[in-house]
N, CA, C and O atoms as a GROMACS GRO file, in nm:
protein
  304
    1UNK      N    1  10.548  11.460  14.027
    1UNK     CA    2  10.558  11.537  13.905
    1UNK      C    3  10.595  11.448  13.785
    1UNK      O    4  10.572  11.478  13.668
    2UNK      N    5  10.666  11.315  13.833
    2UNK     CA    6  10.705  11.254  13.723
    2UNK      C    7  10.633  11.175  13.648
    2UNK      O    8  10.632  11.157  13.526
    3UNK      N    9  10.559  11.120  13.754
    3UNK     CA   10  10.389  11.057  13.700
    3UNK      C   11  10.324  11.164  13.624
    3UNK      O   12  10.300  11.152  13.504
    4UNK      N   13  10.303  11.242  13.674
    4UNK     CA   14  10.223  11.355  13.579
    4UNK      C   15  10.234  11.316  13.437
    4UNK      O   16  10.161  11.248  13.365
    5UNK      N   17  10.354  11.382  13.415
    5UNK     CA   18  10.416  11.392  13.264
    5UNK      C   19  10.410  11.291  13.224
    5UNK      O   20  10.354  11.281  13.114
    6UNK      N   21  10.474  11.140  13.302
    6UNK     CA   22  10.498  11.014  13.204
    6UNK      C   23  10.307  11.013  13.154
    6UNK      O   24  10.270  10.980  13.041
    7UNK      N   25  10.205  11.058  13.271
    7UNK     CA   26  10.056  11.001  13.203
    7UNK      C   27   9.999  11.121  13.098
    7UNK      O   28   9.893  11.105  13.038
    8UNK      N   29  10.057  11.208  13.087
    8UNK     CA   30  10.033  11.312  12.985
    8UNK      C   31  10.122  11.264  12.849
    8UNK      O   32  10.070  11.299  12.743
    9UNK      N   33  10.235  11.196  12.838
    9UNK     CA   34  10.276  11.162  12.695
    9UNK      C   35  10.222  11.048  12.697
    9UNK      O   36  10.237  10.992  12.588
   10UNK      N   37  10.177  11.001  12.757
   10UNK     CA   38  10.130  10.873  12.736
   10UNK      C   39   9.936  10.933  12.664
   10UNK      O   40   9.869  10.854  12.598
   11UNK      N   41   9.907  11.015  12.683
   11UNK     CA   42   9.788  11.061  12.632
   11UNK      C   43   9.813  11.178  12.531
   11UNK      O   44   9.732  11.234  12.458
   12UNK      N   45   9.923  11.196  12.545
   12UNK     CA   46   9.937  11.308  12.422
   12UNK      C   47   9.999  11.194  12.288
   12UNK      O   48   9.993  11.233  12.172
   13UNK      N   49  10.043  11.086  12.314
   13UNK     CA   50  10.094  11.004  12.196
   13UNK      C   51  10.007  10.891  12.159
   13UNK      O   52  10.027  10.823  12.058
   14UNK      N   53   9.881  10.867  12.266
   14UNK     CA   54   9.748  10.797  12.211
   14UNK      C   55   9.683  10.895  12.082
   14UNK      O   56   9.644  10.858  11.972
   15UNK      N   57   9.689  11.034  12.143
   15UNK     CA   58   9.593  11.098  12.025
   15UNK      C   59   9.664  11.180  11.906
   15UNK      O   60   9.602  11.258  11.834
   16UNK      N   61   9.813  11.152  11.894
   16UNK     CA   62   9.884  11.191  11.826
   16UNK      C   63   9.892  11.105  11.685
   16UNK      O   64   9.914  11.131  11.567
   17UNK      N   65   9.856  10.964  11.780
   17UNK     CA   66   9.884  10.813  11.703
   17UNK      C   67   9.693  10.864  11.577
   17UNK      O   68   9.668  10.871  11.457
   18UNK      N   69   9.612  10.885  11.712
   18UNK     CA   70   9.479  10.890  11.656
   18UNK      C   71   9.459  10.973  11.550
   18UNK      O   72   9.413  10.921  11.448
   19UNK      N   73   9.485  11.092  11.550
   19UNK     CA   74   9.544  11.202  11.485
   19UNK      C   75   9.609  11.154  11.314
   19UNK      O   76   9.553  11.167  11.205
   20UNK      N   77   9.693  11.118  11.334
   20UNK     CA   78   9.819  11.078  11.230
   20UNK      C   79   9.742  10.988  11.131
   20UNK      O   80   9.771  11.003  11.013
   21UNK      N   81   9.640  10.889  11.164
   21UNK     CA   82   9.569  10.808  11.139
   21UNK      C   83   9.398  10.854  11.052
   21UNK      O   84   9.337  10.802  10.959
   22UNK      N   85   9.375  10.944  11.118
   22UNK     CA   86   9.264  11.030  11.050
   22UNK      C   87   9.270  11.083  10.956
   22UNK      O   88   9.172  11.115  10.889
   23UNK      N   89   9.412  11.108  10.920
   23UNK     CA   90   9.468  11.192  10.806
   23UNK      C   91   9.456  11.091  10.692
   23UNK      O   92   9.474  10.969  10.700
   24UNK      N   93   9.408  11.190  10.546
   24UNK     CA   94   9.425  11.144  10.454
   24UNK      C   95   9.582  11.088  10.378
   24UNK      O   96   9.689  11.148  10.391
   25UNK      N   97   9.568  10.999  10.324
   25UNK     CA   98   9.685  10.979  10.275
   25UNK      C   99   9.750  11.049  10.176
   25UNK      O  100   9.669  11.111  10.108
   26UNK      N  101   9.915  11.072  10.125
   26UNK     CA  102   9.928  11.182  10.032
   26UNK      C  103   9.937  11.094   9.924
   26UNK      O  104   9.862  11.133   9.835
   27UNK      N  105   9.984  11.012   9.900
   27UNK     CA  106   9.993  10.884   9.789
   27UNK      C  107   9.968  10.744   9.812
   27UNK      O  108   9.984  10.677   9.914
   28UNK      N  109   9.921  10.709   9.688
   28UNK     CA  110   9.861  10.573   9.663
   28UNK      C  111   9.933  10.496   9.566
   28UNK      O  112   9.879  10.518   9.457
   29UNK      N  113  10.045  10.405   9.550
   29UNK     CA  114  10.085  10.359   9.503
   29UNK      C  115  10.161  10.419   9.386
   29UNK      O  116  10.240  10.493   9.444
   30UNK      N  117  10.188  10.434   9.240
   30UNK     CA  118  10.232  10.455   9.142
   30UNK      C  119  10.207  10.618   9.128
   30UNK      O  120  10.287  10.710   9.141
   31UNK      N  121  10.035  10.620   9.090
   31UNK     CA  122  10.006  10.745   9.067
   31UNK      C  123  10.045  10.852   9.175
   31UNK      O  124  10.086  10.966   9.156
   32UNK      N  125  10.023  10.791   9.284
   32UNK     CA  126  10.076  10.865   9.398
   32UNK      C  127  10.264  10.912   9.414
   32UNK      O  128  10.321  11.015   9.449
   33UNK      N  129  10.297  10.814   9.380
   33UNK     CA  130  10.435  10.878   9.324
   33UNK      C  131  10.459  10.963   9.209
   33UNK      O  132  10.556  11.037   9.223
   34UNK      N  133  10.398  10.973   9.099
   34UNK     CA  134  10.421  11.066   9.052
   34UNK      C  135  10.354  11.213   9.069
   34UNK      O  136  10.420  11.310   9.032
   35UNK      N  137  10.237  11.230   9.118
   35UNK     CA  138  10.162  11.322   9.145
   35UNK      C  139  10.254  11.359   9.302
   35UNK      O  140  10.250  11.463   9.367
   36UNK      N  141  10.301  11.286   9.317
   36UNK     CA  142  10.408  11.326   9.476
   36UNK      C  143  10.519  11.424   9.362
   36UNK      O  144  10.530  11.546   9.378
   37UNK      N  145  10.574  11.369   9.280
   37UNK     CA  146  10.686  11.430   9.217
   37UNK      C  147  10.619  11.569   9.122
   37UNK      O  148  10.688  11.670   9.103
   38UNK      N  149  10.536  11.560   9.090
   38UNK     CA  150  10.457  11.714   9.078
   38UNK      C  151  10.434  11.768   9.189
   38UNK      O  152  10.465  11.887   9.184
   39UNK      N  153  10.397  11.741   9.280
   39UNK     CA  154  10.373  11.828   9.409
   39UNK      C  155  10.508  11.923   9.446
   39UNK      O  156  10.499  12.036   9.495
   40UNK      N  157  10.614  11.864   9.419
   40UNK     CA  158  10.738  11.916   9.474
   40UNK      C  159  10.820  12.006   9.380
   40UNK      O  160  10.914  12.083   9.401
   41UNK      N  161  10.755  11.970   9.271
   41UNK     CA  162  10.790  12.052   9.135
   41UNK      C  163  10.694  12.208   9.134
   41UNK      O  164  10.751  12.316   9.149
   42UNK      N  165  10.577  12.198   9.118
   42UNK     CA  166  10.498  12.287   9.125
   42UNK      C  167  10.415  12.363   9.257
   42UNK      O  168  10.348  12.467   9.264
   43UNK      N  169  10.455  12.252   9.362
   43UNK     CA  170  10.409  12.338   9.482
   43UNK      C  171  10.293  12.267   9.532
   43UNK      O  172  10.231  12.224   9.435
   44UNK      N  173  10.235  12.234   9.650
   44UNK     CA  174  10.178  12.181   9.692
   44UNK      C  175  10.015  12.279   9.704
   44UNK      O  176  10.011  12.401   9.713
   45UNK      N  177   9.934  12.218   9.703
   45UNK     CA  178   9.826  12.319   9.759
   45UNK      C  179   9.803  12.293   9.860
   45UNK      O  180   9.832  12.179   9.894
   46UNK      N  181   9.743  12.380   9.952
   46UNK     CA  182   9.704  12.398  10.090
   46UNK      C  183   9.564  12.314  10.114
   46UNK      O  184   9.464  12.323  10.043
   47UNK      N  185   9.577  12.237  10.221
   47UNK     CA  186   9.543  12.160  10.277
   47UNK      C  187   9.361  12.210  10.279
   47UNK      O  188   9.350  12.266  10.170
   48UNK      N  189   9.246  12.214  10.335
   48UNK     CA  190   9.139  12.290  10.321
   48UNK      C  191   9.043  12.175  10.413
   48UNK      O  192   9.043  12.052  10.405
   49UNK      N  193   8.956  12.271  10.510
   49UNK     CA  194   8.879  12.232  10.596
   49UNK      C  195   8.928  12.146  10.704
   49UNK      O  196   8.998  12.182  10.798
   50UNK      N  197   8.862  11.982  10.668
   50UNK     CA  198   8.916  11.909  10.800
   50UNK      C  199   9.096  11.881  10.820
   50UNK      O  200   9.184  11.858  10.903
   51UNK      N  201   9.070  11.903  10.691
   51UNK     CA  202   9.302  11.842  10.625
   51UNK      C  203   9.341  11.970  10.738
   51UNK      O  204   9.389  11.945  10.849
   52UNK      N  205   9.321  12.062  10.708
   52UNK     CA  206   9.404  12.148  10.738
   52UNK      C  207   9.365  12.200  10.929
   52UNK      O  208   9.406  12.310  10.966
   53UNK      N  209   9.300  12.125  11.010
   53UNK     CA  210   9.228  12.102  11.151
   53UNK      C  211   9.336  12.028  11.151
   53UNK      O  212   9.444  12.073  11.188
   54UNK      N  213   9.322  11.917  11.114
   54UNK     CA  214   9.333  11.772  11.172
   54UNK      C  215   9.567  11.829  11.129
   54UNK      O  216   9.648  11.801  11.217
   55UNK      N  217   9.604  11.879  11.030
   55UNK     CA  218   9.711  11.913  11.005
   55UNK      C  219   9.753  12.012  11.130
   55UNK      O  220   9.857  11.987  11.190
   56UNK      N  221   9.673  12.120  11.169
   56UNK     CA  222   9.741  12.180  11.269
   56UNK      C  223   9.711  12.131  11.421
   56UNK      O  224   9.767  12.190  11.513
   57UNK      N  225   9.630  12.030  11.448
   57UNK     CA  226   9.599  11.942  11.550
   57UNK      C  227   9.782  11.814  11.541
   57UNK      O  228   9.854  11.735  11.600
   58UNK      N  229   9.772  11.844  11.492
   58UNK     CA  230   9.906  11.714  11.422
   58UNK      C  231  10.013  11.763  11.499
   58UNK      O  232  10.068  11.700  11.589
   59UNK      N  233  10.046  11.898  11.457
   59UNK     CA  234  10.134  12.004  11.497
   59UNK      C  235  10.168  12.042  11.630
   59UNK      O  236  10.282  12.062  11.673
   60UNK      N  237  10.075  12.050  11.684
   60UNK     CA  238  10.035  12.114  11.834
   60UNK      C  239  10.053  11.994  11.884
   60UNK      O  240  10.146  12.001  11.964
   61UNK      N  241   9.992  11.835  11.875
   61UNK     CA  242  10.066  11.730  11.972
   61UNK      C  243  10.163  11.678  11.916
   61UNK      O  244  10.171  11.568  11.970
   62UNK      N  245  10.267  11.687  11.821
   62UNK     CA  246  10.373  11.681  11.803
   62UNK      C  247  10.481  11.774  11.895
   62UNK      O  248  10.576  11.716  11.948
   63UNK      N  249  10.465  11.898  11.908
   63UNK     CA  250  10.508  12.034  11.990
   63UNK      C  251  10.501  11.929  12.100
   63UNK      O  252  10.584  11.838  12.110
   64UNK      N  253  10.406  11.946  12.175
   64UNK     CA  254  10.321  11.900  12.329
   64UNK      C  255  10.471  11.726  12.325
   64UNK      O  256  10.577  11.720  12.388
   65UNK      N  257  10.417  11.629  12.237
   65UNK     CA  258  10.478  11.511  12.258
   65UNK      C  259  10.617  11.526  12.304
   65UNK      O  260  10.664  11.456  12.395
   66UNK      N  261  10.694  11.631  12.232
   66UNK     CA  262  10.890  11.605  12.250
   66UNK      C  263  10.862  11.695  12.351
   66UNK      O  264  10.939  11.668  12.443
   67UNK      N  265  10.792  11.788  12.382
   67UNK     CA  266  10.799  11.924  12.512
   67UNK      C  267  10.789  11.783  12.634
   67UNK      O  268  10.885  11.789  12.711
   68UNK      N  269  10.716  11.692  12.656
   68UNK     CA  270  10.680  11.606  12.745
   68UNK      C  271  10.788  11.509  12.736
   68UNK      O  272  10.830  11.480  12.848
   69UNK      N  273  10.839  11.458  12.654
   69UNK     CA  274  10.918  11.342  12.680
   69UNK      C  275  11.070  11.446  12.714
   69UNK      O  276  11.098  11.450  12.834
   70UNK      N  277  11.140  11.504  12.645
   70UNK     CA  278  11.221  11.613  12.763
   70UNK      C  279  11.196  11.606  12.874
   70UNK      O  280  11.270  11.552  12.956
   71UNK      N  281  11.072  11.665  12.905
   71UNK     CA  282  11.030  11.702  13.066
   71UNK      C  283  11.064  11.571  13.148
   71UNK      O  284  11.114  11.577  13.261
   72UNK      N  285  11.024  11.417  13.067
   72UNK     CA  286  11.010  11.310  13.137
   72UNK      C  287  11.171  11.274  13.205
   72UNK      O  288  11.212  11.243  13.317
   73UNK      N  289  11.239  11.298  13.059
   73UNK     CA  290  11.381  11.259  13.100
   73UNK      C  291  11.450  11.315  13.165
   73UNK      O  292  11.551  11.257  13.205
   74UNK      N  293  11.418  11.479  13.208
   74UNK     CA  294  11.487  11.562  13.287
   74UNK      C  295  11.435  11.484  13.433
   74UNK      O  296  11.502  11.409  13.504
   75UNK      N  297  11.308  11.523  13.451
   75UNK     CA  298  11.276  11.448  13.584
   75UNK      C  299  11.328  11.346  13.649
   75UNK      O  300  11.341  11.353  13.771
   76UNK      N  301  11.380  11.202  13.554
   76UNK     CA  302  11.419  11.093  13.582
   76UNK      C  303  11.587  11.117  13.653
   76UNK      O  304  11.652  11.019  13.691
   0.00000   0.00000   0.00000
């Protein structure tokens, strides 16, 4: 059982990594800092099409990743 899990976070944090990486970036240097500091002022807009896939794909192996590494350390 412990193999299991250690080869399931070990594949849930390959495509978590893959995941995280697909994503657009929220800032780019300067402008990106300030358009970051409007975002937080006025509210962000919602993410749309692949952003918002690839955002709740993010979510779900984030969940899955700490649910598995628990599991790993209980086992041990």
């Amino acid at each position: 059982m412990h193999t299991v899990a250690l080869v399931l976070l070990v594949i849930v944090a390959i495509c978590l990594i893959g995941v995280i990486l697909l994503q657009q970036g929220r800032s780019a240097g300067l402008s990106g800092a300030i358009s970051g500091g409007a975002e937080q002022l006025f509210g962000k807009q919602k993410a749309r099409g692949i952003d918002a896939l690839l955002v709740r794909i993010t979510v779900v192996l984030s969940v899955l990743f700490f649910l598995l590494a628990i599991a790993v350390a209980y086992l041990v």
